[in-house]
Structures are given as C-alpha cells and as structure tokens.
C-alpha positions as CSV (number, residue, x, y, z in Angstrom):
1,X,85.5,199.8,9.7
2,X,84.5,201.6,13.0
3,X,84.9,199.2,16.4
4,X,82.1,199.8,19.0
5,X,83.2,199.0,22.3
6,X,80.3,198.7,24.5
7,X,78.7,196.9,21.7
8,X,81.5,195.0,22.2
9,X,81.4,194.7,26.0
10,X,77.6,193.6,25.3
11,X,78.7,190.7,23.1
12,X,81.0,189.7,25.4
13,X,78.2,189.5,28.2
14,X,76.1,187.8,26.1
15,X,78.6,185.1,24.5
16,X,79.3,184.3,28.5
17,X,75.6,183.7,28.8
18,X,76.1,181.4,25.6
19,X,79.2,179.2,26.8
20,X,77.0,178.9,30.3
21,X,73.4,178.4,29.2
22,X,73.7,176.7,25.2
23,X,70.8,179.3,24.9
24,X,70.5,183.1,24.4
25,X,72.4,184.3,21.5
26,X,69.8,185.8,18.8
27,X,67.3,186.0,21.9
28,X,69.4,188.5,23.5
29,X,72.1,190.2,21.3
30,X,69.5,191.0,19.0
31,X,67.0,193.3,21.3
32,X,70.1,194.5,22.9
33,X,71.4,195.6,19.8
34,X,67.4,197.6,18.6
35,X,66.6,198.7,22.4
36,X,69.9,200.1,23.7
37,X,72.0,201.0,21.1
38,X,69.3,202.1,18.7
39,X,70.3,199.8,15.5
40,X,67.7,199.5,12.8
41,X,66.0,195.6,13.4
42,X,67.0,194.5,9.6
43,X,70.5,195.6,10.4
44,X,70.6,194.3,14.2
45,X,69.2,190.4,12.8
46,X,71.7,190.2,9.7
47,X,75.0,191.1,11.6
48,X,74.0,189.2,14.8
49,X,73.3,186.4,12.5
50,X,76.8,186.9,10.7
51,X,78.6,186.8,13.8
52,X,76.8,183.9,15.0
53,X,78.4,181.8,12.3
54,X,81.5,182.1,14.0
55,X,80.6,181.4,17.2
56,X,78.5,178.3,17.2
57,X,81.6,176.3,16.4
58,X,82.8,176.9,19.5
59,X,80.2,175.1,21.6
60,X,79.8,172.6,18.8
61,X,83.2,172.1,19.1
62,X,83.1,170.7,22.1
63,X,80.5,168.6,21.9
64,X,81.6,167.0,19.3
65,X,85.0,166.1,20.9
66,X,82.5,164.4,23.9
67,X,80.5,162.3,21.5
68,X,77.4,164.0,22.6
69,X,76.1,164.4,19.2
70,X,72.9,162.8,17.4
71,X,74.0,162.7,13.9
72,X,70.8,161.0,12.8
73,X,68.9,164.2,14.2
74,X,71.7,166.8,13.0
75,X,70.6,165.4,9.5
76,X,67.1,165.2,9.8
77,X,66.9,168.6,10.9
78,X,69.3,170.2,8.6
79,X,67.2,168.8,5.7
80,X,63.9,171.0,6.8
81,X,66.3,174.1,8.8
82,X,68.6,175.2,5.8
83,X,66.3,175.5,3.0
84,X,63.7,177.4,5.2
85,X,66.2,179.7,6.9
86,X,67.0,181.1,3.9
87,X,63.3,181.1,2.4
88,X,63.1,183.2,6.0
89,X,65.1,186.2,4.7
90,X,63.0,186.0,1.7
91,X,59.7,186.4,3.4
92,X,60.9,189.4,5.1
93,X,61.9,191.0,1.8
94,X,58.3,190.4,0.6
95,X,56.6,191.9,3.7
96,X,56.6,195.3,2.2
97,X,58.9,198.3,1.7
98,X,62.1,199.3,3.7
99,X,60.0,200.8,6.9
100,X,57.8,198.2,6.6
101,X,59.8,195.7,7.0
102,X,61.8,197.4,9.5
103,X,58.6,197.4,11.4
104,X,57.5,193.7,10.7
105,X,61.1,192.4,11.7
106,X,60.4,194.3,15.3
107,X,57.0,192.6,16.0
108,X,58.2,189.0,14.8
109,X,61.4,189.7,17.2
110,X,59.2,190.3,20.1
111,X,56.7,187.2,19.5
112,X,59.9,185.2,18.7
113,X,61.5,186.3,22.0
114,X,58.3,186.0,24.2
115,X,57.6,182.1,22.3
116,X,61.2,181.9,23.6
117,X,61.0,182.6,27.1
118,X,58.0,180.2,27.3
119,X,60.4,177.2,25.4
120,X,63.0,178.0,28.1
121,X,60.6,178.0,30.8
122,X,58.6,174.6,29.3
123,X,62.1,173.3,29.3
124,X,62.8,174.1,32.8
125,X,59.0,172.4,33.8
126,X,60.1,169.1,31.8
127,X,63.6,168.5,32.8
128,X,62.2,168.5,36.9
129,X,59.5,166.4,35.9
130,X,61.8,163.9,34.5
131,X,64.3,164.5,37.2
132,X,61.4,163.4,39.6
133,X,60.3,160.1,38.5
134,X,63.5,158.9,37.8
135,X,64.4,159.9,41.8
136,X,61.1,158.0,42.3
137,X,62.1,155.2,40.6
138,X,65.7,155.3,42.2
139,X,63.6,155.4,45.8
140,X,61.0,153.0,45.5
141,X,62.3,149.3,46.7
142,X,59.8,147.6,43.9
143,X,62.0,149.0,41.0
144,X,65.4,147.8,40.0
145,X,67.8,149.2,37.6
146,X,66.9,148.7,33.6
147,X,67.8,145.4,32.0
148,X,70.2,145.8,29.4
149,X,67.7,145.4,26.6
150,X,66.4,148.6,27.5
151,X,69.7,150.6,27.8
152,X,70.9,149.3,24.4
153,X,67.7,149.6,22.6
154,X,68.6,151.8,18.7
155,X,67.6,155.1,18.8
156,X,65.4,155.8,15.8
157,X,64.5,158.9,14.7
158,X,61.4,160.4,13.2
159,X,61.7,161.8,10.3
160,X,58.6,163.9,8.9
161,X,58.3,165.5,12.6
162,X,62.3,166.2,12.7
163,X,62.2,167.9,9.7
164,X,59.2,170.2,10.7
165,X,61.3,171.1,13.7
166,X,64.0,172.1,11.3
167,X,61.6,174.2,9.3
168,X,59.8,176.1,11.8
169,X,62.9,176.7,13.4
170,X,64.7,177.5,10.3
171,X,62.1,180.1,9.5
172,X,62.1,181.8,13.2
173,X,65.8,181.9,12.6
174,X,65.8,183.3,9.6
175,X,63.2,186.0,10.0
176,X,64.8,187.2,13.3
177,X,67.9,185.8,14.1
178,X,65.9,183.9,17.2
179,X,65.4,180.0,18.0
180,X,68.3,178.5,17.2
181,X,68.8,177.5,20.8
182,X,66.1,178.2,22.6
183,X,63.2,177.2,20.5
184,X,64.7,173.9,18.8
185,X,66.2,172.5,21.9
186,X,62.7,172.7,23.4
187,X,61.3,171.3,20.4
188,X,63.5,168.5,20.4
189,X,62.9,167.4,24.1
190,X,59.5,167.3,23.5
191,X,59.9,165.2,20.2
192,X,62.9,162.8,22.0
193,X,62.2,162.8,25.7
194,X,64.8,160.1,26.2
195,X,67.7,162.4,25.5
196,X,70.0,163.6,28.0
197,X,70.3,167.2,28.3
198,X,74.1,167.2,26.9
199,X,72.6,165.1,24.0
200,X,70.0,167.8,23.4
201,X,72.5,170.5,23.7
202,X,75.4,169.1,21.5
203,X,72.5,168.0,18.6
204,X,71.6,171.7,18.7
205,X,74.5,173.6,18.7
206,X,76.2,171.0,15.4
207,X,72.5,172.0,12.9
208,X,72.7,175.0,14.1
209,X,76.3,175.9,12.3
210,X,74.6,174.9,8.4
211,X,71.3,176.5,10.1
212,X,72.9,179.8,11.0
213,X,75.1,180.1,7.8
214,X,72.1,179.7,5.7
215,X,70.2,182.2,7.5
216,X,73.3,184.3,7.6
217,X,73.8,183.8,4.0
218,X,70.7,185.2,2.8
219,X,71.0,188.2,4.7
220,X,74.5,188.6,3.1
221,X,72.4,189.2,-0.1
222,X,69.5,190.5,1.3
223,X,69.6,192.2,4.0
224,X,71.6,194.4,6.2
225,X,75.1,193.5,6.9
226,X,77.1,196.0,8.7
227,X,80.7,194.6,8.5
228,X,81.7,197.4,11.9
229,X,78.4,196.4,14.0
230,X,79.5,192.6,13.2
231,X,83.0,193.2,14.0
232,X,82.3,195.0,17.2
233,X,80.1,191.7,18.3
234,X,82.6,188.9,17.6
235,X,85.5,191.3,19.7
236,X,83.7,189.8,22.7
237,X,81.1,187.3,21.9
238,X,84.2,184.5,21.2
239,X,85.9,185.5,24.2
240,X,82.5,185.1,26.0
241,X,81.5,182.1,24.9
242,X,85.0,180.5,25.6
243,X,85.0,181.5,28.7
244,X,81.4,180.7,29.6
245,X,81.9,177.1,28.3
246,X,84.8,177.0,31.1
247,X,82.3,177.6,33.9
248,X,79.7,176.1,32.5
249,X,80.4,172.7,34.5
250,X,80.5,175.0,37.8
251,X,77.2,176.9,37.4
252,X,74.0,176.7,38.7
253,X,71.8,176.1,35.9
254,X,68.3,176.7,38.0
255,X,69.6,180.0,38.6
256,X,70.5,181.1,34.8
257,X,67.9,180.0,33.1
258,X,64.8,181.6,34.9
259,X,66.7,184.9,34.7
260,X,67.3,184.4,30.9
261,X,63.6,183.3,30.5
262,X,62.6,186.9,32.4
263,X,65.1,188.9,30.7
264,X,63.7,187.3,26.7
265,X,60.2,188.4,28.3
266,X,61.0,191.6,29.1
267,X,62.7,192.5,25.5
268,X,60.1,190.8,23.6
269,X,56.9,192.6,25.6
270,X,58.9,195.7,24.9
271,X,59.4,195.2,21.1
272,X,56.1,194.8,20.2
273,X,54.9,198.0,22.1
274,X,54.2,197.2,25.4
275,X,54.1,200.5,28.0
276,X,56.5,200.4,31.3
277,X,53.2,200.5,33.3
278,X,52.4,196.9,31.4
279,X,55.4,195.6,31.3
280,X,55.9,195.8,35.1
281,X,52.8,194.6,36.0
282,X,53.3,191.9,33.6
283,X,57.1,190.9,34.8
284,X,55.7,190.9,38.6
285,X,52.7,188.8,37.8
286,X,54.9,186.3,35.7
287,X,57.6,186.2,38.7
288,X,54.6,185.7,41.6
289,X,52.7,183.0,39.3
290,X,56.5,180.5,38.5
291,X,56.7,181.3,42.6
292,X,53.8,179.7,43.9
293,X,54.1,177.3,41.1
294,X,57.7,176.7,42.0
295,X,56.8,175.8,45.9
296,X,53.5,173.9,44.8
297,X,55.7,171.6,43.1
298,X,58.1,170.9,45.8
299,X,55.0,170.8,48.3
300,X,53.7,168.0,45.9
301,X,57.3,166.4,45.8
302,X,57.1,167.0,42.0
303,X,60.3,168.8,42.5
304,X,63.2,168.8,44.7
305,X,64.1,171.7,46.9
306,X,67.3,173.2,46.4
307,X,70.1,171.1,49.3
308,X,71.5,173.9,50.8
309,X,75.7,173.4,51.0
310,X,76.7,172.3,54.6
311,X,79.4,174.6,55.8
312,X,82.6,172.8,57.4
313,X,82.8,172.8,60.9
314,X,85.3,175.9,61.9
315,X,88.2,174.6,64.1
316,X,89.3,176.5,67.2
317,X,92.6,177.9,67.4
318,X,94.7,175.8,69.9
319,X,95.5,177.6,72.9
C-alpha cells in the first residue's frame, strides 16, 4: 500500500474545511482528487466515499454529545437515503461500459458540484433572511417575546417529504460522492425553517454516517476502491476535521462559506468541459452579481452590515 503525501496534505486541507464549515467533503475532495492529481472519477468517488465513513463520526460525535440532534428526522431520512445510495452505485454501473461511465461520473460530479454551490449560497440567502426579521422583531416596541405555548410547541416531522430528501440525496451521494452536506442541509432548512442552524448541522452529519456507509458500501463491490488513494486521504482528513471542529466556534462563517460556494463553482464548471476563457468570465460575473446583491440587501436593511471590531484605546507610556 503506497502513501501519497500531498494527497494527503489535500485531505488535510479539506477535512479543516469540514470541522469549520459541516460542508465540503465529497464537494471538494472529490474534484481535487480528478483535476489535480489526475485520478480516474470512478476511482476518486469510491475511496473518497470510503474515507468519508470514517470521518463523519467525528462531527457527529459532537453533536451528539450537545443534544443538537433531530432523531425524528435522522430516521425519516435514513429510511429514503440508505436504500437509494446504494441503488446510486447501481445506476452508474448501468450507464454504460468502463469509459463510459468514467465519463458519466465526471458530468454528474460537475452538475452535482454546481447544484451544490447554489444550495450553499440559497443557504447563505435564507439564514440572513431569518436573521433579519427576527432582529426586526427584537427592535420593534409592538412585539414581545414568544409565549411559552409557542416555544414548547412538538416538533413534528413530515414524513413522505423527509424521505424524498433522503432519496434524492442518497442518489446524489451515491452517484458522486456529493450532497451529503451541502445539498441535504439545504434541503432540510427549506423543509424545517424553524431549526437552528446547529440543529440542521448535527441532524445532517448523524444520517449521513448510515448514508455514506451505504454509498460507501456499494462501491466496495462495485466500484473502484483504491485501499492507498483512501489511505493517503484519512492520514490528514481526521486530523483536519478535528482540528477544524476546534476553531469552528472562532470562525467567521460569512467568510468560509462564499469562498466554498466559489471554489464548488469553479470545479464543477470545469468538470463538465467549460474553457478557462468561460470559466473566468463566468466566476467574475457570479462574484459582481452576489456583490451588488450583497449591498442591495443591506441598503434595504434585509441584511446587516458586517460591525467592524472596535480597537482598544492605546495607552501612553507614562513619562
């Protein structure tokens, strides 16, 4: 079994971007793996997928110990996610012969990776939505705090459109190693907007473990497992993800996640056979548009403007 260093250097930068984001793993490891270090896509999805079943227990970890966990969800999903990640693998080995699917797994790696940019991006534009009218309610004299009623009220969740969640994430996942985090959660705040962000997170990261070890499972048998490329990935992904759950608390999450969203754009355009020329034009036009819409929304007080820190007055030396 040969070790890979800078493949192992690359999972370690992207486990940190794990621990810190709950989002990224397929979404990144995966094109890093087919771009740069020139890994057939079959072969890049199955051992990034293997390795992954090691790692997601670390975040999930956590979250568990916190009690921010939706079991009722975790089950719901599970029920559609397991079955149809491994019905994923299965579709890709009827998509056609070896080069074939080599081919197919590339294109449905760049859609997945541009559908997730836009999920991270639609999660950015909900989360300062809600984060605005709840500092509008908080600021407006006429409206006092919740009555208990409302704070205690069950949480109840729906079933048939859980389990569709699970499925079309399951088969993302399955197919190219993709979605787990980055398509789900987005899923699942638009399904239960009355989650808190941890809740969201911790729900994710527990039906993702059975969800990746299904997926993982079926490309044990069927597809391309490379015990040394998987090796060289969980060297530094664990590390990374450890110690990007240790910062996490610190970090500036507004800054993260539109750079992950740009970064998912950039490999997915580029997977499915978009020229430099394109994809620059493309980046820079994607970048100008979330600008201006970024300062509409604060103009609009839709949004809040990043509080700048205040500095602590220097003392003179006494003389």
């Amino acid at each position: 079994m040969h070790v890979d260093l800078p493949v192992a250097a690359a999972g370690l930068l992207v486990g940190f971007t794990v621990g810190l984001t709950g989002m990224g793993g397929g979404a990144l490891m995966t094109p890093i793996l087919v771009l740069l270090f020139k890994v057939q896509p079959l072969a890049a999805v199955s051992s990034d997928l293997v390795a992954a079943v090691i790692m997601k227990p670390v975040g999930g970890g956590v979250h568990l110990r916190r009690g921010t966990v939706n079991f009722a969800l975790v089950r719901w999903l599970m029920v559609g996610s397991v079955p149809a990640a491994f019905a994923g693998v299965l579709v890709l080995r009827r998509l056609g012969d070896e080069q074939a699917i080599q081919a197919r797994v590339k294109e449905s790696l760049g859609a997945a990776l541009v559908l997730a940019a836009s999920s991270i991006m639609v999660k950015g534009a909900l989360q300062a939505r809600a984060a605005g009218r709840a500092r509008a309610r908080a600021a407006s004299p006429l409206i006092g705090p919740q009555p208990p009623a409302e704070a205690s009220r069950p949480f109840h969740a729906r079933k048939a459109p859980t389990i569709l969640v699970g499925v079309v994430g399951g088969l993302v996942v399955g197919m190219t190693s993709v979605g787990s985090g980055s398509l789900m959660i987005v899923l699942l705040m638009v399904l239960y907007p009355s989650l808190t962000s941890s809740e969201l997170v911790g729900t994710d990261l527990v039906q993702a473990i059975p969800l990746v070890g299904s997926a993982a499972f079926g490309h044990l048998l069927f597809g391309d497992f490379k015990l040394g490329l998987t090796a060289s990935l969980l060297l530094g992904s664990v590390p990374g993800v450890y110690l990007g759950a240790r910062v996490s608390s610190r970090a500036r999450d507004s800054l993260i996640r539109p750079a992950l969203a740009v970064i998912l754009l950039a490999s997915g355009l580029k997977l499915v056979n978009l020229g430099t020329v394109a994809l620059v034009l493309v980046l820079t036009a994607v970048v100008l548009l979330a600008a201006v819409l970024y300062l509409s929304l604060v103009r609009l007080k839709l949004i809040a403007a990043p509080v700048p820190v205040a500095r602590a007055p220097q003392r003179r030396p006494d003389r």
